[in-house]
N, C-alpha and C positions, 0 to 999 in steps of 0.2 A: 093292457091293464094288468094281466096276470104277471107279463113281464116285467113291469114296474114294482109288485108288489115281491115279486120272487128278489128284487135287487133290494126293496127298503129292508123287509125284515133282517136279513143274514147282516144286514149293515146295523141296525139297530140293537140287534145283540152285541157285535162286537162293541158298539160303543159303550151299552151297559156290563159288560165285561170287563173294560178297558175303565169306567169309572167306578165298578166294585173293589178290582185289584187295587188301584189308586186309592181310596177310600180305608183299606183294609192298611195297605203299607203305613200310610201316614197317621193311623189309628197305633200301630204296633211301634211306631220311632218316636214316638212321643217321649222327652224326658219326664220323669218324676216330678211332680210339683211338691214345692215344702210343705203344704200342708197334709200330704203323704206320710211325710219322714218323721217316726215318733225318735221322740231323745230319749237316750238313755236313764233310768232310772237308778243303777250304780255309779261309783264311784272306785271301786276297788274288787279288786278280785284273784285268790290267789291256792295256790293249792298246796297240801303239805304243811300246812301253819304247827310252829311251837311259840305259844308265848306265855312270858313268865309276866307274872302282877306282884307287885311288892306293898305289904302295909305303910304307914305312917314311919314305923322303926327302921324300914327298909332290910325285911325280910321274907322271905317268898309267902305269898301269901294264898296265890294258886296257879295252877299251871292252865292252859288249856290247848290242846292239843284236837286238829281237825283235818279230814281228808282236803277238805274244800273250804274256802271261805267268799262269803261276797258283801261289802259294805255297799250298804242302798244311802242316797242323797238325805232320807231322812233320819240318818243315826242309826238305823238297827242293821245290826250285823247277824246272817243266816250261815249255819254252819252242817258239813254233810258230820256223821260221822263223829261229834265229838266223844273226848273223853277230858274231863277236869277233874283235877286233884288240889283237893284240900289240904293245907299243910298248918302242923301243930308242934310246936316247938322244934321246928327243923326237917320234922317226920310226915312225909306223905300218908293220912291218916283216915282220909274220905278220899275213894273216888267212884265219878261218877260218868256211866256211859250211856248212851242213846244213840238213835239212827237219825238224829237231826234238832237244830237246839239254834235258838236266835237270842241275841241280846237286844234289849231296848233301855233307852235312859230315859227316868222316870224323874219327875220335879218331885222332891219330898216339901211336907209341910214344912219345914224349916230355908228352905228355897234353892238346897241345894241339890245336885244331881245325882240319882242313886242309880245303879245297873241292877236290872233283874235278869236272870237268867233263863228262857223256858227249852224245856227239855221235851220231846214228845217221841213215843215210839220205843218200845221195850224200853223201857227207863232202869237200870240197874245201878244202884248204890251199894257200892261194897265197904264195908272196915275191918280194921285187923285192928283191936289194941295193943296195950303192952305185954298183958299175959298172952297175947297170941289165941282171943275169940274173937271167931267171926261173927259178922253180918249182914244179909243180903236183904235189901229192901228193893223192892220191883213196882213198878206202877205203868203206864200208859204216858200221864203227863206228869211233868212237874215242874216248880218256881221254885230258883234258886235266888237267894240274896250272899253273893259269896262274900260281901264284907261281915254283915253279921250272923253266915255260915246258920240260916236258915231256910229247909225246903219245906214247903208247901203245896199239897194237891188235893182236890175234891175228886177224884179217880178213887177206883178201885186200889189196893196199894196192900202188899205182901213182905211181911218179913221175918224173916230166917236164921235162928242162929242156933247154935249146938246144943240147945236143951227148947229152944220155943219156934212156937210158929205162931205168928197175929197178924191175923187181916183184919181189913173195914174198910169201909168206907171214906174216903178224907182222912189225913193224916194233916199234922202242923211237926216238923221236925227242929228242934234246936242242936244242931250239932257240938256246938262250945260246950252245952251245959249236958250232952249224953241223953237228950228229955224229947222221946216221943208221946205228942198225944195224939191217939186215935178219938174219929170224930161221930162215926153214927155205923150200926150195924159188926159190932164187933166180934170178932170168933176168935178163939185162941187154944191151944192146949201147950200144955208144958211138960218135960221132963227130965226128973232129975237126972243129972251124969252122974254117971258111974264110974270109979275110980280103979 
């Protein structure tokens, strides 16, 4: 009996041996099943981007420039990197830089399709005018509308120029018409240049 049992066991492992290795292999050679495999959610993707936007007149109307780009299936485009420049009678006159910035198209009341621009992450607007003053507006986020060249943010928002300095809270910027209003919490000081 002892000899019987000394032959079944060493026989009984090897079979469960022989059916775990089995077991294992055909568990590991399995194809992927489709409901596995997600589909991609872009469409486009591209790195190094320059592209120019022309108005109605068919004049440049801005530029935007990105390390990276990726267009997603649902219209909004993600950008590493950008930088966009405003142009005003010919003359690059706004621009504007961030560490990352997406566009989305927006239904306007009127039914048509508008892009907004949002900017996030050291947000810096610079301008030069014609007498040659600067300045430098900085925020966190911001919403460009670059047809009607106005930003908007509820961030914190800093700006900079040779005689002023004004913070606050929320900003509404109209660039065409030069007209920032600041929204809540405002701080400023001024001085005059000296000649």
């Amino acid at each position: 009996m002892q000899r019987l049992t000394l032959l079944i066991i060493p026989g009984l492992i090897a079979i469960a041996l022989f059916i775990g290795i089995s077991t294992f292999d055909s568990i590991g050679n399995q194809p992927e099943t489709q409901t596995e495999l997600q589909p991609l959610d872009y469409n486009a993707y591209s790195e190094g981007i320059n592209t120019v936007l022309y108005d109605i007149d068919g004049k440049i109307n801005y530029t935007l420039q990105a390390t990276r780009q990726t267009h997603y299936n649902d219209e909004t485009t993600e950008f590493d990197n950008p930088l966009i420049k405003l142009y005003e009678s010919g003359d690059s006159r706004w621009n504007i830089v961030a560490n990352s910035g997406k566009i989305s198209a927006l239904e306007a009341e009127s039914g048509t399709s508008i892009q907004i621009i949002e900017l996030a992450g050291n947000v810096e607007v610079h301008s030069l005018d014609s007498f040659g003053n600067r300045m430098l507006l900085s925020t966190e986020y911001l919403t460009l509308d670059p047809q009607l060249e106005i930003l908007e943010t509820n961030d914190a928002v800093t700006v900079v120029t040779d005689s002023l300095q004004q913070s606050s809270i929320g900003m509404i910027g109209k660039l065409k018409l030069d007209e920032f209003t600041f929204l809540r919490d405002i701080r400023g000081s001024y001085e005059q240049a000296t000649n």
